[in-house]
Residue frames relative to the residue before (quaternion, step in Angstrom):
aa qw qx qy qz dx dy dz
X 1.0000 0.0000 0.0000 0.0000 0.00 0.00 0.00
X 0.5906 0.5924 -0.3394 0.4302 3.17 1.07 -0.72
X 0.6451 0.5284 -0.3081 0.4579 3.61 0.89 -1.30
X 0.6848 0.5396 -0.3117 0.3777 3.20 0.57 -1.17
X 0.6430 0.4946 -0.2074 0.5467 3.43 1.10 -1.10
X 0.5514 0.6411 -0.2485 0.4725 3.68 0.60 0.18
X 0.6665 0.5166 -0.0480 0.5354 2.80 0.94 -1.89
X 0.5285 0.6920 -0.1932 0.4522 3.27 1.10 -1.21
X 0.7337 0.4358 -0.0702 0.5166 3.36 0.70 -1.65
X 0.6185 0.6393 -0.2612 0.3749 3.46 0.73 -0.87
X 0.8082 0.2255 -0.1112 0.5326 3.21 1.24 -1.57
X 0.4562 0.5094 -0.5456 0.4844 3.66 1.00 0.64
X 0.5424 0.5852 -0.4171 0.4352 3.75 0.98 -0.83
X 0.6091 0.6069 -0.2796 0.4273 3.28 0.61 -1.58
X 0.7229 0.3691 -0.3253 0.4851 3.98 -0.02 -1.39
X 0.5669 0.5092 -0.4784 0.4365 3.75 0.55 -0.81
X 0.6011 0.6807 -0.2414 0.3422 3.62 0.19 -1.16
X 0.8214 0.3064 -0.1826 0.4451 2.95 0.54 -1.94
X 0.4334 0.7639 -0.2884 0.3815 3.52 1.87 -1.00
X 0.7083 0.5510 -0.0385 0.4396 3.33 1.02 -1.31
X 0.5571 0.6711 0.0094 0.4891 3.24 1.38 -0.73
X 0.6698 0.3899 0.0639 0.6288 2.79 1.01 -1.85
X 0.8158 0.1864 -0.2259 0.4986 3.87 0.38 -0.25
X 0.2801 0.5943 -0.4393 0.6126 3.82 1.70 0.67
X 0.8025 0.3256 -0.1721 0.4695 3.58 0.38 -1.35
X 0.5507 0.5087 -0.4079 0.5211 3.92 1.25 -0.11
X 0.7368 0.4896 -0.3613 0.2948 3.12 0.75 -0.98
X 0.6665 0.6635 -0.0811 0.3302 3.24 1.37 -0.94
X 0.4365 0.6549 -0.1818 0.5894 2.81 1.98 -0.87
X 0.5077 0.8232 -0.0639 0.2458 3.01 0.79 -1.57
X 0.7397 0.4567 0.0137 0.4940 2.84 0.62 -2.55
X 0.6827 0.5561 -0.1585 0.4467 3.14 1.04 -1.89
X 0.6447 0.4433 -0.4060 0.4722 3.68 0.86 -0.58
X 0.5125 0.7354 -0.2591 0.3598 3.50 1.10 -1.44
X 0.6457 0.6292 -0.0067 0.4326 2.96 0.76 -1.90
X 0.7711 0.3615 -0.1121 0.5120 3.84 0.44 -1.44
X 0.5983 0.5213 -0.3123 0.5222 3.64 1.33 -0.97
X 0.6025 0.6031 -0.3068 0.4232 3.71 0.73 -0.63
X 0.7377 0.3583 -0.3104 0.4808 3.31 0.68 -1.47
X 0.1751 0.8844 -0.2725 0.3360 3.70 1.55 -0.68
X 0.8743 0.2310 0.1542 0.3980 2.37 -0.53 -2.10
X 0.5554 0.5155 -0.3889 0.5239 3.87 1.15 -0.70
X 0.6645 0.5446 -0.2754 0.4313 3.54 0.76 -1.28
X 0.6819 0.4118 -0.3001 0.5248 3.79 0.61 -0.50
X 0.5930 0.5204 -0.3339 0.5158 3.67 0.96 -0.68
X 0.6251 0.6457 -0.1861 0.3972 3.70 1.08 -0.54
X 0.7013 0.4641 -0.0753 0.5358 2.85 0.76 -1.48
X 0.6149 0.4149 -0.4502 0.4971 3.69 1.08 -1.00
X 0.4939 0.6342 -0.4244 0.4169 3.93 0.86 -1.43
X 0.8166 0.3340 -0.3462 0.3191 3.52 0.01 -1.47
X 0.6872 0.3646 -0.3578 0.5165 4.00 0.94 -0.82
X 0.7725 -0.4689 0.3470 0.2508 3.48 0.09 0.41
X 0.5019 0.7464 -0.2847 0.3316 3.69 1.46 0.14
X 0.7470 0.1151 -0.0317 0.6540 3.06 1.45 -0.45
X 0.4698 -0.6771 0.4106 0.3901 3.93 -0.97 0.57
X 0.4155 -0.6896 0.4363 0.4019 3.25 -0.90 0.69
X 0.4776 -0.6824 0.5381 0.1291 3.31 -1.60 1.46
X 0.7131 -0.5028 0.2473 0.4212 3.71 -1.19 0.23
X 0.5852 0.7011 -0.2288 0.3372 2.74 1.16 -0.79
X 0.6952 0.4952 -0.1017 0.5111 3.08 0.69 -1.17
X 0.5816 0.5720 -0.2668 0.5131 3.76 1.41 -0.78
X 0.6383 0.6156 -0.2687 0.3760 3.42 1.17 -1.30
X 0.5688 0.5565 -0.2161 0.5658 3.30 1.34 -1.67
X 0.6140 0.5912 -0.3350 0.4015 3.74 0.28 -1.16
X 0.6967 0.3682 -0.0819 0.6101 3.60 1.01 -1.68
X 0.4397 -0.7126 0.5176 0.1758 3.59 0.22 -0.04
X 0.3141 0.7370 -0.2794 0.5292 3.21 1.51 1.39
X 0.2654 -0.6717 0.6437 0.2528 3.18 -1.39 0.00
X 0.4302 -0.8260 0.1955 0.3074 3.48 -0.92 0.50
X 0.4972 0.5995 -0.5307 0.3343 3.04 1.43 1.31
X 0.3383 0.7071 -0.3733 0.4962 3.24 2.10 0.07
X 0.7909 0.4349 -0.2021 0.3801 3.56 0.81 -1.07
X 0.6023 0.6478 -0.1621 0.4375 3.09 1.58 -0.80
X 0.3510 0.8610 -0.1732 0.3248 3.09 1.83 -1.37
X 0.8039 0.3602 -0.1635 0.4442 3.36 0.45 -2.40
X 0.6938 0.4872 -0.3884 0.3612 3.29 1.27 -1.06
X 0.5233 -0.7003 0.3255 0.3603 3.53 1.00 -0.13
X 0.4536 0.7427 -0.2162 0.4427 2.88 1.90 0.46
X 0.4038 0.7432 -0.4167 0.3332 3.68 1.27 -0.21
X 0.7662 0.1167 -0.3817 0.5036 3.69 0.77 0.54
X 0.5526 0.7397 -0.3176 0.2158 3.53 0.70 0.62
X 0.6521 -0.7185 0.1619 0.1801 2.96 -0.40 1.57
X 0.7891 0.3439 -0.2088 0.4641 3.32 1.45 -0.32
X 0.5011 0.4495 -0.3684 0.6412 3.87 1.44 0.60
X 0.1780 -0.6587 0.7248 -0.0958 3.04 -1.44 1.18
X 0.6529 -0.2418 0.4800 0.5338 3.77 -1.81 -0.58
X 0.7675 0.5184 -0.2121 0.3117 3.51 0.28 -1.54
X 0.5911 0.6782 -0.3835 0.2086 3.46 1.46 -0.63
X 0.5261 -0.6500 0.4198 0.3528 3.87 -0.47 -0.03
X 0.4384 -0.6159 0.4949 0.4284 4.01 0.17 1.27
X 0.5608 0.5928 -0.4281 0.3883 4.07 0.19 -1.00
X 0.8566 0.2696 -0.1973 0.3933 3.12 0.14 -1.62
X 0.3345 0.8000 -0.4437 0.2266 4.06 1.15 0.35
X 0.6270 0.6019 -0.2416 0.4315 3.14 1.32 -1.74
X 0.4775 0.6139 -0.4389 0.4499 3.98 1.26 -1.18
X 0.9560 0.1685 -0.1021 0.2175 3.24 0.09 -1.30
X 0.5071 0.6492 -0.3979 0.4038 3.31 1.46 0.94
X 0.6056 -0.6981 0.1965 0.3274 3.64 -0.38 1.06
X 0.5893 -0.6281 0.2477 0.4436 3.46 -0.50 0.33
X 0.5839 0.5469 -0.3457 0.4903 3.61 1.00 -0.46
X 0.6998 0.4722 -0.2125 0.4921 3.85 1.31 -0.85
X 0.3440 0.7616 -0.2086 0.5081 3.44 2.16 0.25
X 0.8099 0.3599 0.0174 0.4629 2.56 0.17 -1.93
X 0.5413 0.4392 -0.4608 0.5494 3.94 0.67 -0.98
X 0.6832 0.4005 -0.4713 0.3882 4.09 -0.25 -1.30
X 0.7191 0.4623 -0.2881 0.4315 3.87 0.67 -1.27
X 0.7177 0.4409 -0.3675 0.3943 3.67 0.98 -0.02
X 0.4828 0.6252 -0.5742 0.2153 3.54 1.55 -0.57
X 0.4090 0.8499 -0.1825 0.2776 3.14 -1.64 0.78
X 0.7438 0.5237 0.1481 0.3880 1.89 0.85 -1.88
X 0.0815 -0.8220 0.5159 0.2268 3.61 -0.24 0.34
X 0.5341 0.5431 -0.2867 0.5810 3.51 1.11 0.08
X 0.2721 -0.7774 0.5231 0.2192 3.98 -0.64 1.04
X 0.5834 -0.6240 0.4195 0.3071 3.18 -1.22 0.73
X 0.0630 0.7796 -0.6070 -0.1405 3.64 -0.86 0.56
X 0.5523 -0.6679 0.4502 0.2150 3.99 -0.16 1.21
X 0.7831 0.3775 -0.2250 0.4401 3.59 0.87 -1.45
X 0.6245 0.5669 -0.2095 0.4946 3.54 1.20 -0.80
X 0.5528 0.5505 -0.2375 0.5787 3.41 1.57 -0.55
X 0.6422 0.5299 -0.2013 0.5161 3.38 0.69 -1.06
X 0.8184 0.2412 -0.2103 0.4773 3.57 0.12 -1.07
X 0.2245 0.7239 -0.4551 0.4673 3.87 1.77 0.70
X 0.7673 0.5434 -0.0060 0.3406 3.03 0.68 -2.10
X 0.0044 0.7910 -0.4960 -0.3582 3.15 1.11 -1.40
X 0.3338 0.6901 -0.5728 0.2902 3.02 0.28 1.58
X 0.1462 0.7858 -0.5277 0.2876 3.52 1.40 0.34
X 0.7314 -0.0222 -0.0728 0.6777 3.67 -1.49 1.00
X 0.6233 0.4136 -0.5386 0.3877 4.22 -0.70 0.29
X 0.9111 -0.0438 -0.0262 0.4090 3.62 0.48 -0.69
X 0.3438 -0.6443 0.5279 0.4335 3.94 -0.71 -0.60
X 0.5203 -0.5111 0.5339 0.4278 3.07 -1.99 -0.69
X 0.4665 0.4956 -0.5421 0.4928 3.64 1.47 0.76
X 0.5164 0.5296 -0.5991 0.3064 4.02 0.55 -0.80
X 0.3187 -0.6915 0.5336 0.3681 3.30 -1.65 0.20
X 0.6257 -0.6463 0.2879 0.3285 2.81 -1.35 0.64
X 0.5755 0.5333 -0.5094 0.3534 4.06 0.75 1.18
X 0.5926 0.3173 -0.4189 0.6105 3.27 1.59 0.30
X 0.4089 0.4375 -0.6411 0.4800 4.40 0.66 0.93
X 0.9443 0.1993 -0.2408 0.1027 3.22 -0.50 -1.33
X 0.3297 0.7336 -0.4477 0.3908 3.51 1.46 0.79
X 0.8272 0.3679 -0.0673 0.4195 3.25 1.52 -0.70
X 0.4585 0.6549 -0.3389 0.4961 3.27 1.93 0.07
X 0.4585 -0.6893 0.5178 0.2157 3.64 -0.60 1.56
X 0.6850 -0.6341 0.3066 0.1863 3.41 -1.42 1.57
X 0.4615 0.7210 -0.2799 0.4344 3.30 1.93 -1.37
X 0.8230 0.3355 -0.1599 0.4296 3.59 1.01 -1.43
X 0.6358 0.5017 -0.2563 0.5275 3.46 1.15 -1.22
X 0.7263 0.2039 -0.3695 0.5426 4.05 0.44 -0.22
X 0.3872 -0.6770 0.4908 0.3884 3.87 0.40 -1.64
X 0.6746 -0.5644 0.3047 0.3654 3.39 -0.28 0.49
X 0.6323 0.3348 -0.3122 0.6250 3.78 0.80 0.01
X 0.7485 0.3254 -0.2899 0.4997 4.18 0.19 -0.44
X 0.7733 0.1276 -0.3822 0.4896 3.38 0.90 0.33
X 0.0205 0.6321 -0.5367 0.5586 3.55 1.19 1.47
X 0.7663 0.5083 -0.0925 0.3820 3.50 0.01 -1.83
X 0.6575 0.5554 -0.1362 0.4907 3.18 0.76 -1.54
X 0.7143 0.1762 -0.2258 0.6386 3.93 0.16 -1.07
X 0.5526 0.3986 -0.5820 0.4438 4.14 0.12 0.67
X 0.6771 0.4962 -0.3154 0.4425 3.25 0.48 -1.05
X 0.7908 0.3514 -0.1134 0.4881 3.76 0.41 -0.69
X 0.5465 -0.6583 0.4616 0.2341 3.48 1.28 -0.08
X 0.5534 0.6624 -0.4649 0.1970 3.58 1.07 0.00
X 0.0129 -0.7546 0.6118 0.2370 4.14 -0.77 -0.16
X 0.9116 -0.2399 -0.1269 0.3087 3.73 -0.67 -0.20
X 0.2917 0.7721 -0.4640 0.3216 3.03 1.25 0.96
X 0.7164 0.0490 -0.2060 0.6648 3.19 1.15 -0.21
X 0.3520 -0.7361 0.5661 -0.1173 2.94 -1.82 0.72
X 0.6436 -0.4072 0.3220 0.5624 4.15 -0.39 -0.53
X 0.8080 0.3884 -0.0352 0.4417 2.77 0.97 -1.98
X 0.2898 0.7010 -0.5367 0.3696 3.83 1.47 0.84
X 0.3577 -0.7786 0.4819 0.1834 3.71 -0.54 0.47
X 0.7403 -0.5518 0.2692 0.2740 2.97 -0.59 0.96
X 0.7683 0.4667 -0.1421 0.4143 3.17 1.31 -0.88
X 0.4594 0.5576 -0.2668 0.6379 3.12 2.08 -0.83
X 0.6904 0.3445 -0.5249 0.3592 3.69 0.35 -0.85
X 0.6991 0.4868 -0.3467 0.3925 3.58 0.29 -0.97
X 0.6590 0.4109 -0.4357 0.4551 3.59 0.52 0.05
X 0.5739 0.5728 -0.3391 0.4770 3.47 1.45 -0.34
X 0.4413 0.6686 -0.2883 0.5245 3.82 1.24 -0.83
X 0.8312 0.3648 -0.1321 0.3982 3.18 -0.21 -1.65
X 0.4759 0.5569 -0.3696 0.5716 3.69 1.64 -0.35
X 0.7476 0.3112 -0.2719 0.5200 3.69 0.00 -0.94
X 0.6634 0.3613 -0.5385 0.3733 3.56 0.35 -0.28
X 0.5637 0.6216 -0.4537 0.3002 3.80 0.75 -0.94
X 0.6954 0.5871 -0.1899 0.3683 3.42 1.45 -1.47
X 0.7448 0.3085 -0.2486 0.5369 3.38 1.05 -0.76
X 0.5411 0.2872 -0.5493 0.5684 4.07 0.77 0.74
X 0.4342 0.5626 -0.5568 0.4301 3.75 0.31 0.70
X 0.5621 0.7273 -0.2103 0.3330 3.46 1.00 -1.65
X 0.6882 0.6304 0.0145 0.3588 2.17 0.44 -2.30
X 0.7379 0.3288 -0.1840 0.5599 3.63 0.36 -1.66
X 0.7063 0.4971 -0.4614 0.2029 3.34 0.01 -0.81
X 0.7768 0.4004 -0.1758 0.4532 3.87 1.00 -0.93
X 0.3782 0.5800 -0.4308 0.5788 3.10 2.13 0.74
X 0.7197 0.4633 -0.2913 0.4272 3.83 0.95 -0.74
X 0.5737 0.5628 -0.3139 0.5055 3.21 1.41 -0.74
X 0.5982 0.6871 -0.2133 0.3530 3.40 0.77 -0.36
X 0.4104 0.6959 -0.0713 0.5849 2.76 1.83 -1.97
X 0.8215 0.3373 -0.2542 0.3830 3.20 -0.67 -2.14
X 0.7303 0.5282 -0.3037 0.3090 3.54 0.37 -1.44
X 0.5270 0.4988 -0.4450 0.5249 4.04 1.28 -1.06
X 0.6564 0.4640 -0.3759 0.4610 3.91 0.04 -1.10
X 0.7866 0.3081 -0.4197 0.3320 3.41 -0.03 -0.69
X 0.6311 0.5548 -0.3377 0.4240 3.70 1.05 -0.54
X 0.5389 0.5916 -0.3325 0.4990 3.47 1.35 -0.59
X 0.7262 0.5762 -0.2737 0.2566 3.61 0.69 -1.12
X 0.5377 -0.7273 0.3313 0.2686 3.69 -0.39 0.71
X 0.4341 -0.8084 0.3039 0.2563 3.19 -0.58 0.78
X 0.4544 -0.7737 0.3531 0.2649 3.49 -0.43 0.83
């Protein structure tokens, strides 16, 4: 009885064992699948980046620069900030670097030092913002007069047809919502005597009755 009872033990030990084993080797498997789906998936995110299908992300800049992408992050002054990842879109970096950390990159160059406050009160943006705001909640609000100059946005309201809707003192943010209005209006134009066109071939095409 004793053997038997033993024996007993032996092969419950045994299933535990093999149990163990068996979900070591799931787990691993697992990893490896985990693992292969990643590179995968990085590789397909690439490839779109490289033909032009998607914007290229930080990541992918870092690699480009032989970096990492707190190395890359770093210049933007952004390498502990909470809103830029690998995944983030280089484009959308500039949004989220302060305005003073703006302005130095936009001044290298320069032979003239940057002075933030003297810049600011350029802008009239005095008491409206700091050199900590970033710099997507400055340039929504920086009058056109300053942010294009008086000849390039000359250009601008010819080119687009604009008259006193905008002005110097239009804001950057108003102009571009104003933009995006006239374009919407003139591919409206556009389509509409493209359909008429359309309507009129069909109807001449159609058989008389």
């Amino acid at each position: 009885m004793n053997k038997g009872s033993e024996r007993k033990s032996s092969t419950g030990s045994d299933k535990i064992t093999t149990l163990i084993i068996v979900v070591v080797i799931i787990a691993v498997l697992g990893l490896g699948v985990f693992a292969t789906y990643g590179k995968i998936a990085k590789n397909v995110i690439d490839n779109k980046i490289a033909n032009g299908e998607m914007p290229k992300t930080v990541e992918y800049a870092a690699e480009e620069a032989g970096m990492t992408v707190e190395e890359y992050l770093t210049q933007y002054g952004l390498e502990n900030s909470a809103d830029v990842n690998g995944e983030t879109p280089v484009n959308d970096l500039y949004g989220y670097m302060t305005f003073e950390k703006y302005m130095t990159m936009a001044n290298e160059g320069s032979e003239e030092p940057l002075d933030i406050d003297a810049v600011m009160e350029d802008w009239e943006l005095t008491g409206k913002v700091t050199k900590d705001t970033l710099w997507k909640d400055v340039e929504p609000i920086i009058p056109v007069g300053k942010y294009f100059g008086e000849e390039q946005l000359a250009q601008y309201k010819q080119a687009y047809n604009l008259g006193d809707e905008v002005n110097e003192q239009t804001t950057y943010g108003d102009f571009q919502k104003i933009i995006e209005a006239k374009i919407s209006e003139l591919s409206s134009a556009t389509a509409a005597p493209a359909a008429d066109a359309d309507a009129a071939a069909e109807a001449t095409a159609a058989p008389a009755e």
